[in-house]
C-alpha positions in Angstrom: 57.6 131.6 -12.2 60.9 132.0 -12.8 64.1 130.5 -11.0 67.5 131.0 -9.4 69.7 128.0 -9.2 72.7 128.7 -6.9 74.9 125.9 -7.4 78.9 125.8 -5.3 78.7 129.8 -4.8 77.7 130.4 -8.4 74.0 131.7 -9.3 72.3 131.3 -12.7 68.9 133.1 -13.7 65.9 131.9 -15.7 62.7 133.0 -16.1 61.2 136.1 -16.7 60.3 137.0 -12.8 63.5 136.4 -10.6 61.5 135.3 -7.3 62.9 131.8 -6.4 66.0 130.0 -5.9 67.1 126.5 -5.3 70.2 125.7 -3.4 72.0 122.6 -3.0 74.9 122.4 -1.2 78.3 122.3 -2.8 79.7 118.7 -1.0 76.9 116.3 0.5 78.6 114.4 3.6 75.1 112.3 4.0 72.8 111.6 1.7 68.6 111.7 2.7 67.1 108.8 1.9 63.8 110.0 3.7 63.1 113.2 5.5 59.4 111.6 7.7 57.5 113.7 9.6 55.1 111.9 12.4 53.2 114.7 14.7 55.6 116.9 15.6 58.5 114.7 15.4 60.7 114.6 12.5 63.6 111.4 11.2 65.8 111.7 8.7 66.1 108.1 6.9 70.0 106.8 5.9 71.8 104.1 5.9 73.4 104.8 9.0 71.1 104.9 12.1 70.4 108.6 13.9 72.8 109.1 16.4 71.5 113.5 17.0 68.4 114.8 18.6 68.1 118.2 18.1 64.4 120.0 19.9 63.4 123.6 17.9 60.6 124.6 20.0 57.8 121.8 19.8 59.8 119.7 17.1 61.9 117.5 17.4 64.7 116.1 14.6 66.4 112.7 14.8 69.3 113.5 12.6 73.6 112.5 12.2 76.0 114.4 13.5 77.8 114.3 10.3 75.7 115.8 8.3 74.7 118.6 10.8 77.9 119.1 12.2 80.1 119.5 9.3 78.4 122.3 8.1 77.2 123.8 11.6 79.8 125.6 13.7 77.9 126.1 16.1 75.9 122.6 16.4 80.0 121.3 16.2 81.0 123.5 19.3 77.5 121.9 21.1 78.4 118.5 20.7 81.9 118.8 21.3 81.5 120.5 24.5 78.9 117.8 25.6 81.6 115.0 24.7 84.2 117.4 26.7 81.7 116.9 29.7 81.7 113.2 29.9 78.2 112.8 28.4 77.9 109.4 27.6 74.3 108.9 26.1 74.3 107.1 23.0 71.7 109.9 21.2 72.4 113.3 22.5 69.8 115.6 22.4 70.4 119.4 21.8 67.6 122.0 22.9 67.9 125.0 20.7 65.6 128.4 22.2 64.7 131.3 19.8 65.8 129.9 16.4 65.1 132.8 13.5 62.0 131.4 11.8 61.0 128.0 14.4 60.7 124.2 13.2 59.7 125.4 9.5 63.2 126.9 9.0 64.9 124.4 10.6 63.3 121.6 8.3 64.6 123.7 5.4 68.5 124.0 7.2 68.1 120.0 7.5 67.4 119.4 3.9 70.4 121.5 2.8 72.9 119.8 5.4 71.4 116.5 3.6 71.8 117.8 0.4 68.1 117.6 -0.3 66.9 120.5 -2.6 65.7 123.3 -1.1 63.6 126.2 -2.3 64.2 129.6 -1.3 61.8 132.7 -2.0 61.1 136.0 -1.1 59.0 135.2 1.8 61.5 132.9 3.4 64.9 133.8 2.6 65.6 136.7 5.5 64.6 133.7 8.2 66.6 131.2 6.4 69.5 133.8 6.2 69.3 134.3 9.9 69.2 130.8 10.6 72.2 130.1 8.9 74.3 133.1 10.6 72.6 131.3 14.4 73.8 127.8 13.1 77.5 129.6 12.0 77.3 127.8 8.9 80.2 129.5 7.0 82.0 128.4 4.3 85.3 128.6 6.6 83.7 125.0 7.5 82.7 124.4 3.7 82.8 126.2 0.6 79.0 127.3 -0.3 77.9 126.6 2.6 74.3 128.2 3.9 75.3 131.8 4.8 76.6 132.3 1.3 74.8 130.7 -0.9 71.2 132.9 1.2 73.3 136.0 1.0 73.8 136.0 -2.8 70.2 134.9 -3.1 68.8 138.2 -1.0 71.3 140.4 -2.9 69.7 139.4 -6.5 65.9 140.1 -4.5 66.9 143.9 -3.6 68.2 144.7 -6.1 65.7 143.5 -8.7 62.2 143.0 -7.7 60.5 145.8 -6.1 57.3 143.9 -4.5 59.4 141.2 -2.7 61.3 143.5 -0.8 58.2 144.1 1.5 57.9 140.2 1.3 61.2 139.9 2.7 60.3 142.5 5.6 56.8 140.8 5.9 59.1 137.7 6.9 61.0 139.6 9.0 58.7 140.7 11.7 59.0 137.5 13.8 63.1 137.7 13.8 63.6 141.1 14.0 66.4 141.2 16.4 68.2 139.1 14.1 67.5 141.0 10.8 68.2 144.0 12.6 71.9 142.9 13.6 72.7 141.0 10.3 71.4 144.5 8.7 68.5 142.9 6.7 66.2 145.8 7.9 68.5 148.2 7.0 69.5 146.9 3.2 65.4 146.5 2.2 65.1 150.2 3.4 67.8 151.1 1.7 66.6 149.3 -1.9 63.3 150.8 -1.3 64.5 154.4 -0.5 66.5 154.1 -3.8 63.9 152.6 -6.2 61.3 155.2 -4.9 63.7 157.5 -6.1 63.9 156.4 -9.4 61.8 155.7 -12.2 59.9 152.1 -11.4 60.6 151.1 -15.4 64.1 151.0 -14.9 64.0 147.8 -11.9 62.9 144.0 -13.0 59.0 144.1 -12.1 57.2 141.2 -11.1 53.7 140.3 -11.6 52.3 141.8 -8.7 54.5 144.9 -9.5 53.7 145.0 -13.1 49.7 144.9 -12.1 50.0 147.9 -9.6 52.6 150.2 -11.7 51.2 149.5 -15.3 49.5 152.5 -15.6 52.6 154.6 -14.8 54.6 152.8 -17.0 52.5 153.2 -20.2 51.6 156.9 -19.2 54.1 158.5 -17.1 53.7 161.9 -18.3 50.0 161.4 -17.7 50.4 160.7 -13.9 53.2 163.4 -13.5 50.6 166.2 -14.3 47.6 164.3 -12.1 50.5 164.6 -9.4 50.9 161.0 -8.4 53.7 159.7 -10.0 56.1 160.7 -7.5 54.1 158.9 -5.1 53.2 155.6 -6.4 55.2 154.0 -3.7 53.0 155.3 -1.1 50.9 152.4 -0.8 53.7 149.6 -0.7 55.6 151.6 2.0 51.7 151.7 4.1 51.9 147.8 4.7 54.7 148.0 6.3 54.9 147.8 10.4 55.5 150.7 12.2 59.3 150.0 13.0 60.2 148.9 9.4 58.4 152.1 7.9 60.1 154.1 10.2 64.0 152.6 8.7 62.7 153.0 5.4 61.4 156.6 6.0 64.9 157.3 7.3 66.5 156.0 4.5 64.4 158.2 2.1 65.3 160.8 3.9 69.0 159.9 3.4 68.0 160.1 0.1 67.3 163.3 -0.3 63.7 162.8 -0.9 61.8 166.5 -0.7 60.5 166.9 2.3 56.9 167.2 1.6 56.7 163.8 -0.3 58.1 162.2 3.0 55.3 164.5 5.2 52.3 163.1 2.6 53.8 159.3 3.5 54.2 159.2 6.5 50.4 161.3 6.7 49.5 158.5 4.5 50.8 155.7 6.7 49.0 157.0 9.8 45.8 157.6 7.6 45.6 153.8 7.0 46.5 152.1 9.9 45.1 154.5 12.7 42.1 155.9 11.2 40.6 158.4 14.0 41.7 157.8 17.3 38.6 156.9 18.7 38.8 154.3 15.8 42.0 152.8 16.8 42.8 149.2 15.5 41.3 146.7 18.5 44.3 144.1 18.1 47.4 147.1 19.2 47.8 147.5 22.6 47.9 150.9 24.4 51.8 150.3 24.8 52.3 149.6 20.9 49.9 152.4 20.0 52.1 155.1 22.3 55.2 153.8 20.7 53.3 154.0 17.1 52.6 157.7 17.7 55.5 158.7 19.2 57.8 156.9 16.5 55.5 159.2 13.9 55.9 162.7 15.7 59.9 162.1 15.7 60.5 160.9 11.9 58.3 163.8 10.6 60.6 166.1 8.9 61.9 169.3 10.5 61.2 171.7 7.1 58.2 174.1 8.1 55.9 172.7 5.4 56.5 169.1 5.0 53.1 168.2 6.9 49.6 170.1 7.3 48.2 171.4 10.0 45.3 169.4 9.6 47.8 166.0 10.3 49.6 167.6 12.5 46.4 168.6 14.4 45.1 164.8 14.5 49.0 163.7 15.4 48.5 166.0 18.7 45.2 164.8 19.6 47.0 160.9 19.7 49.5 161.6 21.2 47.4 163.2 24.1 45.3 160.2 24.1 48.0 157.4 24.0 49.9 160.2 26.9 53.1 160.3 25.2 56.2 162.4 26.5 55.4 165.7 27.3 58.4 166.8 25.2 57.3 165.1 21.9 53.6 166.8 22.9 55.3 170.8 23.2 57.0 169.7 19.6 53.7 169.0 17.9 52.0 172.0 19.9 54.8 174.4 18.4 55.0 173.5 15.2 51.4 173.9 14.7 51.4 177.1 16.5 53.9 178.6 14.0 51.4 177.5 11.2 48.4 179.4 12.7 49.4 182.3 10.9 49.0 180.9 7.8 45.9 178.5 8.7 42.4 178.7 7.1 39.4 177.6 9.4 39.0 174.1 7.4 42.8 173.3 8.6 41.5 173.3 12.5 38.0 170.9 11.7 39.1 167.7 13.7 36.4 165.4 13.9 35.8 163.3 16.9 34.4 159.8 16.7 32.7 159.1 19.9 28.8 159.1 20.1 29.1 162.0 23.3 32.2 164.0 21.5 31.5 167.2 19.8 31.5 166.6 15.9 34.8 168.2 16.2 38.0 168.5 18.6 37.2 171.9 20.6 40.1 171.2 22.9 43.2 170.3 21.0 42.6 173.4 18.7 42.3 175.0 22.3 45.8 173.8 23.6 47.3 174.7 20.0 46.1 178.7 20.9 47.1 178.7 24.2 50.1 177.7 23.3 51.1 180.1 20.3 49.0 182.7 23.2 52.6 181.7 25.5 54.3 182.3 22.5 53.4 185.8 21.5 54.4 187.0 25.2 57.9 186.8 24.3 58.3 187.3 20.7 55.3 189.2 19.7 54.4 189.6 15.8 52.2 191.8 13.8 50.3 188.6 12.6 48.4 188.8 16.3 45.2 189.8 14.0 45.1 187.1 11.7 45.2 184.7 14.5 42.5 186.4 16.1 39.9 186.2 13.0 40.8 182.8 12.6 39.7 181.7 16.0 36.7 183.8 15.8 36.1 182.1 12.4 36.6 178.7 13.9 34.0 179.3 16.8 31.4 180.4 14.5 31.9 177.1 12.6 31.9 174.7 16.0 29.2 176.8 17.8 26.4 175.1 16.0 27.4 172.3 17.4 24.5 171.4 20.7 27.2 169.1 22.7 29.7 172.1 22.6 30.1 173.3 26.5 29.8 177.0 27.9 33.4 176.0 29.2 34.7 174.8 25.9 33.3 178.0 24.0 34.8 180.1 26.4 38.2 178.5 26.9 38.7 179.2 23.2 37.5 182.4 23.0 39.6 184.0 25.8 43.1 181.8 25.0 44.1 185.0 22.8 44.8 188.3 24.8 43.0 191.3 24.1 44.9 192.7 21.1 44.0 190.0 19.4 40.8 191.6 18.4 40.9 195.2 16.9 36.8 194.6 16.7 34.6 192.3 17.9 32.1 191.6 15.7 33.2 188.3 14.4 33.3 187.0 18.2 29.8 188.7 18.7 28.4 186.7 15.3 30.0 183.3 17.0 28.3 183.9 20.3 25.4 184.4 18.7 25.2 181.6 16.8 25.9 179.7 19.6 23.2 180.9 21.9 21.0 180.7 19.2 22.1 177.3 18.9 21.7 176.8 22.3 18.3 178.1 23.4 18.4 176.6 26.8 21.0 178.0 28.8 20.5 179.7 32.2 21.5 183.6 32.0 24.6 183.0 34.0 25.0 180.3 31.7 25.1 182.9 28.4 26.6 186.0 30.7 29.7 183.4 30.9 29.8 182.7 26.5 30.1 187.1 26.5 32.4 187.2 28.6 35.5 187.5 26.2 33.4 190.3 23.9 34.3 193.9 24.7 31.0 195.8 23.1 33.0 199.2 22.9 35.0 197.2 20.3 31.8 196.3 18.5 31.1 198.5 15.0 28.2 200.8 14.7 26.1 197.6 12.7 27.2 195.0 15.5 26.2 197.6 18.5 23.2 197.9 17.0 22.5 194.8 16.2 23.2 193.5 19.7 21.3 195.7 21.4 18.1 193.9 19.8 19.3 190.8 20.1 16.9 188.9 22.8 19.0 186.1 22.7 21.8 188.1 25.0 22.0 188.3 28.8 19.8 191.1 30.0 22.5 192.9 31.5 24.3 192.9 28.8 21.7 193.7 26.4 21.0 197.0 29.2 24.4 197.8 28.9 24.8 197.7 25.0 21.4 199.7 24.7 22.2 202.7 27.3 25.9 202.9 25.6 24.2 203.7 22.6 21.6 206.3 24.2 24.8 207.6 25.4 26.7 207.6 21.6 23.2 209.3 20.3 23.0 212.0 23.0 26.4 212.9 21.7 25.1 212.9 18.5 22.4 215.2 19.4 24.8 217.0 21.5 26.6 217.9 17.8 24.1 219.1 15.9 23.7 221.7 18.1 20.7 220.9 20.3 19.4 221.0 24.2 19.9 217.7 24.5 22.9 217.9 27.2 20.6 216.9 29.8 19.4 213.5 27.5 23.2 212.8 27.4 24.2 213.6 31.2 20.7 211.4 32.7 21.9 208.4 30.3 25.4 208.3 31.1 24.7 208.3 35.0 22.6 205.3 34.0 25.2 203.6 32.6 27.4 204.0 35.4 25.0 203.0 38.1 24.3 199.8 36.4 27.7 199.2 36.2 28.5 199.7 39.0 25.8 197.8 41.1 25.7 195.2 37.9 21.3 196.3 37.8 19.7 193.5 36.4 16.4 195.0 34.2 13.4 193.2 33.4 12.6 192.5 29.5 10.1 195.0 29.5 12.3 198.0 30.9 14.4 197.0 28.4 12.1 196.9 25.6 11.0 200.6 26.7 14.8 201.7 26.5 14.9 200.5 23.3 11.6 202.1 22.1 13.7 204.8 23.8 16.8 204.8 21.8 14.3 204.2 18.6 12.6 207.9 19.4 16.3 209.5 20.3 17.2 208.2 16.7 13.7 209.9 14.8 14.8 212.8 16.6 18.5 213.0 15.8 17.3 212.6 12.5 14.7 215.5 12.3 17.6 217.4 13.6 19.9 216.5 11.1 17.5 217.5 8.4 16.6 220.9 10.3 20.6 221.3 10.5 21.3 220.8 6.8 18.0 223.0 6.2 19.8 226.0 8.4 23.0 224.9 6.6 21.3 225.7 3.4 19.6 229.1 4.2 22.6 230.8 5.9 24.7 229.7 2.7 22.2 231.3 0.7 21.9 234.8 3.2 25.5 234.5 2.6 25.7 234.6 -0.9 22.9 237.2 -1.7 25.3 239.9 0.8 27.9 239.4 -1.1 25.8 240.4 -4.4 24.7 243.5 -3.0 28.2 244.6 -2.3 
């Protein structure tokens, strides 16, 4: 492993992987003979007895006030103020609350103040940073001092290696108030954001980095056309927590990055840490998970097609669970609504996870229609149609499905408006694949899944073949058989026959059951329909004995005119 030596402000690399540093400092006041460490209590052995207690958390240090306080402005201001006071106790102790990193960093700000080596890496180097800017250790007091020689340090780390950037934010997740305000956060998103710009061969790689990017180096153009060279920072940037990926998705943005890339990342992101929101990771509390999805639904990116419908669709369905703000809900709900347009059925399918869930999420989809429904009331659009087919094309794929409800069905099928549908046959096919996939139901039960189907809108196929279907309500099925005794005494009624009175009797029956909703037994009915199956022999016959006249006259016609 290579090294960094950072010696009175100056820094000298060896090594082929830049990944460590060791700082000494530039004028040692005191000199460590031993730094002992019994339980949690630590001594620092000179020649000069300790005269400084200092408690980080559950440790305690017995050090010198020269040492500590000629590099610490802060630790000087403590013990000056205490002396100012009229303390008198011949070993002072300090309590110090919150330090950036605990005891472990401390030990490492001790060792430097002695003038002990001290190693600094990737994984401790934002804490030790911090620590120094808490302690004030500037070089105003000494020339390399801490803050200096840890700032020079994490400038060489982003700018060369890529993977101990997310080391350095790894460390940073238990000081982040303090990397926030020195701007640690802010400088690793802003290396990342430009190195995931850039082609990865032209940055110092570590080992780790060379492992996971040495198949794009060695075949670049290879990748490029399997389209996932542009994204081979996708898994890095997925480790991170939700509040660092969300500054370093900023900071792409910044960059300029397309749009879509940043949609597929921050898609990706959610895909590995939240896999299905009735499979939501057991250690995140219901608070965290709320702020998680709500962070996601405001860095997506604004441009129409950065994310799919099909993520943006699962986004929703969180966000109602984890009951985030209704404002950042309506957002999701539009800009899905706008897409419906354009949707195919496969973008709608989202699966639930719970044993007593319908295989997929009926209910989302349905707030998503409703909602484009509202939409179309005040800017109405040609497109009303395509919406309309999709839907229907939806419910015939979830109304297999035997934990689907009449309710849910139904909800779904009437969120459009009437125009929606110039003909109903689609609707008609998903009803009846979901009676038929629901044999059970009481006929009140199935009357309710017809109720959005207009039969005058079905074609001449999907009258007839509704009017045999057994699987309808029988009212329903009476009405769809006496409208078409009614379309074939018309058709009777054309070809010239005496079959006005067939047409008048059937349309009176029509409108009487209508009107007083008659309810016919399954034998009446299968006697209308035996009905309607003789009125159609018989249109026929008179088709043929029309087209037989038709034939004759044309040929009384055409012998007249050779006699003349």
């Amino acid at each position: 492993m290579g090294s960094t030596s950072l010696d009175s402000g100056k820094a000298t690399v060896s090594g082929r992987n830049h990944n460590k540093c060791v700082i000494l400092p530039a004028k040692e006041n005191m000199v460590a003979e031993a730094l002992e460490k019994r339980n949690q209590n630590w001594t620092v052995r000179t020649r000069v007895a300790n005269d400084l207690i200092i408690q980080v958390g559950d440790s305690s240090f017995q050090l010198h006030k020269l040492a500590m306080v000629s590099k610490s402005e802060y630790l000087n201001r403590l013990v000056f103020q205490r002396r100012s006071n009229g303390a008198k106790d011949t070993l002072p102790k300090i309590q110090i609350d919150n330090f950036p990193g605990g005891s472990e960093i401390f030990e490492l700000v001790v060792k430097f103040c002695y003038g002990c080596r001290v190693d600094l890496t990737a994984s401790n180097i934002a804490p030790v940073h911090c620590a120094a800017h808490f302690l004030e250790m500037s070089d105003d007091l000494e020339q390399g001092n801490l803050i200096s020689k840890t700032e020079a340090f994490l400038s060489f780390v982003l700018f060369s290696a890529w993977k101990d950037i997310f080391r350095i934010l790894k460390s940073c997740e238990s000081i982040s108030l303090w990397a926030m305000k020195l701007q640690i956060l802010q400088r690793c998103s802003d290396a990342i954001a430009w190195k995931a710009c850039i082609d990865p061969k032209l940055f110092t790689l570590s080992e780790d980095d060379a492992i996971s990017l040495n198949v794009l180096a060695n075949d670049a153009e290879n990748l490029k056309h399997k389209g996932i060279a542009e994204n081979w920072w996708f898994e890095d940037v997925s480790c991170l927590r939700i509040d660092h990926f969300v500054e370093v998705i900023k900071s792409i943005k910044r960059r300029g990055v397309r749009s879509e890339l940043v949609g597929s990342c921050v898609a990706y992101w959610t895909a590995k840490w939240i896999s299905g929101p009735d499979n939501l990771p057991k250690h995140l509390t219901h608070h965290l998970l709320r702020v998680t999805t709500e962070s996601l639904v405001r860095i997506l990116p604004e441009e129409e097609n950065s994310v799919s419908v099909n993520f943006l669709l699962h986004l929703l369905k969180l966000g109602i669970m984890m009951r985030i703000s209704s404002e950042l809900l309506n957002e999701v709900e539009k800009r899905i609504a706008l897409k419906l347009e354009n949707c195919r059925v496969s973008d709608l399918l989202v699966k639930n996870y719970g044993n007593d869930d319908t295989v997929y999420d009926v209910g989302t989809v349905s707030r998503v229609v409703e909602a484009y429904a509202s939409s179309m009331l005040k800017n109405p659009t040609p497109k009303l149609l395509v919406v309309g087919k999709l839907v229907d094309g939806y419910l015939a794929q979830v109304s297999r499905d035997d934990k689907l409800s009449v309710e849910q069905f139904r909800s779904l099928a009437e969120a459009l408006p009437n125009d929606a549908r110039y003909c109903h046959d689609n609707l008609y096919s998903a009803i009846d694949a979901y009676l038929k996939a629901h044999p059970r139901l009481t006929e009140e039960a199935r009357t309710s899944v017809c109720a959005a189907m207009d039969y005058h809108k079905l074609s001449k196929e999907g009258l007839e073949h509704a009017a045999r279907n057994d699987r309808l309500p029988v009212n329903i099925t009476t009405r769809l058989i006496l409208l078409e005794q009614v379309k074939m005494a018309r058709s009777m009624t054309s070809v010239g026959s005496n079959y006005q009175r067939t047409k008048t009797q059937a349309i009176i029956r029509v409108n009487r059951c209508v009107e007083n909703e008659w309810m016919t037994s399954r034998n009446e009915i299968k006697m209308m329909r035996k009905e309607v199956e003789n009125m159609k022999m018989q249109l026929s016959e008179l088709q043929i004995c029309k087209m037989q006249i038709q034939r004759r006259a044309k040929g009384c016609l055409i012998s007249k005119r050779f006699r003349f």
